[in-house]
C-alpha positions as CSV (number, residue, x, y, z in Angstrom):
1,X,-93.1,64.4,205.7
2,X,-90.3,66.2,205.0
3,X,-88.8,68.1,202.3
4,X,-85.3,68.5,201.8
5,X,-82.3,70.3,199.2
6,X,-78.9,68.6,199.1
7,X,-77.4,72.1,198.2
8,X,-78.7,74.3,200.4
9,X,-80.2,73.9,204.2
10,X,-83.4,75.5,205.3
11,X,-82.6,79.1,205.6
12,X,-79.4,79.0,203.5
13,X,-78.2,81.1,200.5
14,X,-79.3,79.3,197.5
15,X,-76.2,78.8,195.5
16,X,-76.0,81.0,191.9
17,X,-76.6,78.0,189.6
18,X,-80.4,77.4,190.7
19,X,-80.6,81.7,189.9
20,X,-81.0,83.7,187.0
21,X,-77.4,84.4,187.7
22,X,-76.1,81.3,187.2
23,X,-77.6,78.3,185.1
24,X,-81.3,78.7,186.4
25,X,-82.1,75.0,186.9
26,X,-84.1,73.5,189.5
27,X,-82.2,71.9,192.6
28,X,-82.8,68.8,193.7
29,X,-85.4,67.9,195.9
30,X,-85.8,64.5,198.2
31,X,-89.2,64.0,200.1
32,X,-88.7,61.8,203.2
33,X,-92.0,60.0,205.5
34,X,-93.9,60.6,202.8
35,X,-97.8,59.3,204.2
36,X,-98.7,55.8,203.1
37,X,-101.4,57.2,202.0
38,X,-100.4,59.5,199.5
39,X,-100.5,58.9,196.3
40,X,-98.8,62.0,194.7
41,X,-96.5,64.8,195.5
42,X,-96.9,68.6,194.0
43,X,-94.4,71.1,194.5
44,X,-94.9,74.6,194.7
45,X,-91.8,77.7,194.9
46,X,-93.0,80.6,195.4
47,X,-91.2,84.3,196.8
48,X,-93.5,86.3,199.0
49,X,-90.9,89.0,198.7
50,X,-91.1,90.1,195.3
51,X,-92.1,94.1,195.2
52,X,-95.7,93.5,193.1
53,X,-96.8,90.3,195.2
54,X,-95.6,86.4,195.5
55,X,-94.0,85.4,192.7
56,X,-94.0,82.1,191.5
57,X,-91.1,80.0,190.2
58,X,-92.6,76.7,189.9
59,X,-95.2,74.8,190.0
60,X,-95.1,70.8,189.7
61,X,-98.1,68.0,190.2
62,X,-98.6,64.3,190.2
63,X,-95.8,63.1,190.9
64,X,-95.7,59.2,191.9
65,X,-95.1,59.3,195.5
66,X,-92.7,56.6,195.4
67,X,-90.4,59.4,193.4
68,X,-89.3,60.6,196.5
69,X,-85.7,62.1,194.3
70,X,-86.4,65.2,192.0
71,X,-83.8,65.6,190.6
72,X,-81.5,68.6,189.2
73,X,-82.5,70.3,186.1
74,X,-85.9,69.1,185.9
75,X,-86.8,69.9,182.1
76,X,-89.1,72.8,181.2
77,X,-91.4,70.6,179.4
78,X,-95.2,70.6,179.9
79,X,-94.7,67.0,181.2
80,X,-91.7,65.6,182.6
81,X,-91.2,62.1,181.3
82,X,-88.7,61.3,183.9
83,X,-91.5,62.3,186.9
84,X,-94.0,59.9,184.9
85,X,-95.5,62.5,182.8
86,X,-96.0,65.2,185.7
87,X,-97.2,68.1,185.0
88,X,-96.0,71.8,185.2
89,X,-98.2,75.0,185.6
90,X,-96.8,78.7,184.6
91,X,-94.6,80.9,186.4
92,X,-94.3,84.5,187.1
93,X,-92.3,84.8,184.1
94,X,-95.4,83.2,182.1
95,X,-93.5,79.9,180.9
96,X,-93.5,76.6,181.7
97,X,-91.2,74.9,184.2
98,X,-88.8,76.3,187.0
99,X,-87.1,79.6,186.9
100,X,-84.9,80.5,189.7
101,X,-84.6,83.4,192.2
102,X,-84.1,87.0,190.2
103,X,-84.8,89.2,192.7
104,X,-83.7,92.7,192.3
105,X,-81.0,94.4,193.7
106,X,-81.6,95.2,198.1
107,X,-82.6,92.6,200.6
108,X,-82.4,89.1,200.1
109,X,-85.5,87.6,199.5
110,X,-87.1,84.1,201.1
111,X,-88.1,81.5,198.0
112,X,-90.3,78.9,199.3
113,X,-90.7,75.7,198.5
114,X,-93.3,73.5,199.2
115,X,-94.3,69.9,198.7
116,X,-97.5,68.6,199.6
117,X,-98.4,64.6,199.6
118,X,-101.7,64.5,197.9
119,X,-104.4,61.8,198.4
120,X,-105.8,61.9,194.4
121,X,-103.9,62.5,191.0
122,X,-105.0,66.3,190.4
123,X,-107.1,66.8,187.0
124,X,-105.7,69.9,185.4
125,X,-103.8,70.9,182.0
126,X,-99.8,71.9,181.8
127,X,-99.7,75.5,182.2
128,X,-101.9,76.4,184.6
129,X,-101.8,78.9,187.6
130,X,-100.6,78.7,191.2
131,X,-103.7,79.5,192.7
132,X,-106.0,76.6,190.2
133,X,-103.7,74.2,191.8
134,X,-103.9,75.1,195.0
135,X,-107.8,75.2,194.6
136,X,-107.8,71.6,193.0
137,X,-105.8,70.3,195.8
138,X,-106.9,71.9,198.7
139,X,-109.1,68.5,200.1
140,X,-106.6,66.2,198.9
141,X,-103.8,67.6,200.9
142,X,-103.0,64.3,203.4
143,X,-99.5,66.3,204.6
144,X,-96.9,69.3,203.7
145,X,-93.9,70.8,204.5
146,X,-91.2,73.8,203.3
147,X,-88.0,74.8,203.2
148,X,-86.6,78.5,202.5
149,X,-83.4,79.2,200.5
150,X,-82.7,82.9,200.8
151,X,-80.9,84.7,197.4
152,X,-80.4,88.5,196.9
153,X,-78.3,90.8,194.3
């Protein structure tokens, strides 16, 4: 499996418009090999660099497999009609949805994000946390991979 940005490579400067600098709306994602197997994808963003501790930027779950396109400006709605009614959990910023890299001003900072192909839909309520997805996933991970855009002020 493999996850991939049309905007930026792994590694790459993530371009102002995904920021809080620019338009702050998601990028868009394609997941490639995606297992046979799995029956959903979540996505997770997170930034390990931010001074108090990861920060997360968005969290997204049950998503059809056969979506393998997520596209720009995914809305911040507690489910995304267009993703068949996925789900989104909070962010750092304590709302639903995306918000993009805000680091402040020194080193860039490394935002993560993450898909993992998931053998079961996942049984939790919009707005939950990071760490009650990754807990309600953990033995239904089938595959993952990541890709790093790097951003700093």
């Amino acid at each position: 499996m493999k996850i991939n940005c049309s905007k930026f490579n792994d590694k790459e400067r993530i371009p102002k418009k995904y920021t809080c600098d620019g338009k702050d709306i998601s990028p868009p994602l394609e997941i490639s090999d995606i297992p046979e197997e799995a029956k959903y994808i979540s996505i997770i963003m997170d930034d390990p660099d931010a001074p108090g501790g990861t920060f997360d930027h968005w969290i997204i779950w049950n998503i059809p497999a056969d979506m393998n396109k997520i596209p720009e400006k995914v809305p911040a709605d507690e489910k995304v009609s267009s993703l068949e009614r996925a789900p989104q959990g909070k962010n750092g910023f304590g709302e639903i949805g995306y918000r993009g890299p805000c680091p402040p001003s020194g080193p860039e900072h490394k935002y993560h994000f993450k898909a993992f192909a998931v053998s079961k839909k996942i049984d939790l309520n919009p707005g939950i946390s990071k760490s009650d997805l990754e807990n309600k996933m953990e033995d239904k991970i089938i595959e993952k991979d990541s890709i790093i855009g790097t951003y700093g002020r």
